[in-house]
C-alpha positions, 0 to 999 in steps of 0.5 A, a space after each residue: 520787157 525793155 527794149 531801151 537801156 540809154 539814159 534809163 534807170 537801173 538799180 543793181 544790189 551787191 553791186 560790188 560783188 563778183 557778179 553785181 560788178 559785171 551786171 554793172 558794167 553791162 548796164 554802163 555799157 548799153 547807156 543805162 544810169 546805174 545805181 550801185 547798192 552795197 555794203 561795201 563803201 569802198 568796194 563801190 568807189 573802185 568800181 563806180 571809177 573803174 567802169 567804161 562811164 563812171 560818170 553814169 554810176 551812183 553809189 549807194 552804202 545801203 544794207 538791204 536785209 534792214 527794211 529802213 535803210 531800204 525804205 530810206 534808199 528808194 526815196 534818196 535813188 529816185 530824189 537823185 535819178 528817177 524811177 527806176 525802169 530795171 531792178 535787179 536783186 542781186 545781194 547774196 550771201 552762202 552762208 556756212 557750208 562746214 556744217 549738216 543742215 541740222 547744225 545751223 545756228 538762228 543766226 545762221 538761218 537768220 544770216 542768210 535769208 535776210 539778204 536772199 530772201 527779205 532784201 528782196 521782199 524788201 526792195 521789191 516794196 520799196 520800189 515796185 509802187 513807183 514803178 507800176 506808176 511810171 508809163 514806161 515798162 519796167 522789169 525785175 530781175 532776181 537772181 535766184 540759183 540752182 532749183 534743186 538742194 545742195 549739200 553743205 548749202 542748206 541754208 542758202 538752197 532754202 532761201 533760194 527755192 524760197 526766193 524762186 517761190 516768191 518771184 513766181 507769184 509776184 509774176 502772177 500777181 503782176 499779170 493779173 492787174 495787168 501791170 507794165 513790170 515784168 519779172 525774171 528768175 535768172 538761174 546762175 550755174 556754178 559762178 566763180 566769185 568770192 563769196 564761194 571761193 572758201 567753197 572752192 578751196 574746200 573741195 566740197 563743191 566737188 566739180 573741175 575748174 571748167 564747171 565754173 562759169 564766169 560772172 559775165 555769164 550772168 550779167 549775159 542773163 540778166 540783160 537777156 531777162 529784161 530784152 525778152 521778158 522771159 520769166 526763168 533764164 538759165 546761165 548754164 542751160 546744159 547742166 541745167 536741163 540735165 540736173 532738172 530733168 533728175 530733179 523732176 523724174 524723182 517727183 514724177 515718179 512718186 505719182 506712180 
């Protein structure tokens, strides 16, 4: 876990999304160096010049789905900063959510798991040696989402479930050598942001206005995450526990 932000390092991707934006912002405001990752060159100025100390913010135009361009980023963030002490992998993407899961396109399955997915497989990669070599402890956190399916979600469900998989073992494989990383799985609730606003406005998500969190709910997480080291952080607890506890009756019971 981290027990100091002050002129340390961190990496946040999807920086200018809803969500990434208010990751930022905390990070800023507890002293932290930050490292904004996203597509979007513009949507990154605005926000490295519109936070409390700009002059804490780097912006980086980098597509973590493309391993180079991660690669590439590692050595440029480092170069520039330092090691970093906190990653956090934010990028997301929903993909389609006007079709049945059995009529996704390649390209659809192929859309959404590059970023959910491979562009964390990828940053962890890039920047993990790096960080298991520094003498500080340091932590990753991965934003995951819901650990049940979802419907006219198909798609990003999986790359979900299959990120919460991978993050699990790369705890596992951590502890047993005894490394100074840590690592966390924070579990957003129902998020307002533009990447679900079409969602919304469908009326598939089929919920009120009040189920929705804000994105400060998540940026509450994550630095919840890397203070406590815990390994799963639930943003919505009580809708959670309700929905995971359903979730795991019907498992238990196909044991009886």
């Amino acid at each position: 876990m981290i027990d100091k932000f002050d002129n340390r390092v961190g990496i946040v991707t999807g920086a200018a999304g809803g969500i990434g934006s208010a990751i930022v912002e905390r990070l800023v405001d507890l002293g932290m160096r930050v490292a904004l990752v996203d597509v979007d060159d513009e949507a990154l100025s605005e926000l490295a010049s519109s936070v409390s100390r700009p002059e804490q913010c780097f912006t980086y135009v980098a597509d973590v789905s493309n391993h180079k361009d991660v690669d590439s980023l590692a050595i440029r963030v480092v170069q520039d900063l330092a090691t970093p002490s906190l990653l956090v992998n934010n990028a997301g993407r929903m993909g389609p959510h006007d079709k049945k899961i059995w009529e996704f396109s390649n390209d659809d399955w192929e859309g959404v798991f590059s970023v959910n997915l491979f562009g964390t497989i990828n940053t962890v990669r890039a920047f993990l040696p790096g960080m298991r070599a520094a003498s500080q402890p340091s932590h990753i956190v991965n934003v995951g989402s819901a650990m049940w399916a979802v419907g006219f979600l198909g798609a990003y469900a999986a790359s979900k479930r299959a990120l919460g998989a991978y993050t699990e073992t790369l705890e596992l494989e951590l502890i047993a050598e005894g490394a100074s990383v840590g690592v966390s799985l924070v579990c957003p609730g129902s998020v307002q942001t533009n990447l679900n606003r079409q969602l919304r406005d469908s009326g598939l998500a089929h919920s009120s206005p009040s189920d929705w969190q804000k994105p400060s709910a998540v940026a509450d997480g994550v630095i919840d995450a890397a203070r406590s080291g815990r390994f799963y952080v639930f943003t919505d607890a009580e809708r959670a526990m309700a929905r995971t506890e359903k979730y795991q009756q019907r498992v238990m019971a196909a044991f009886s």
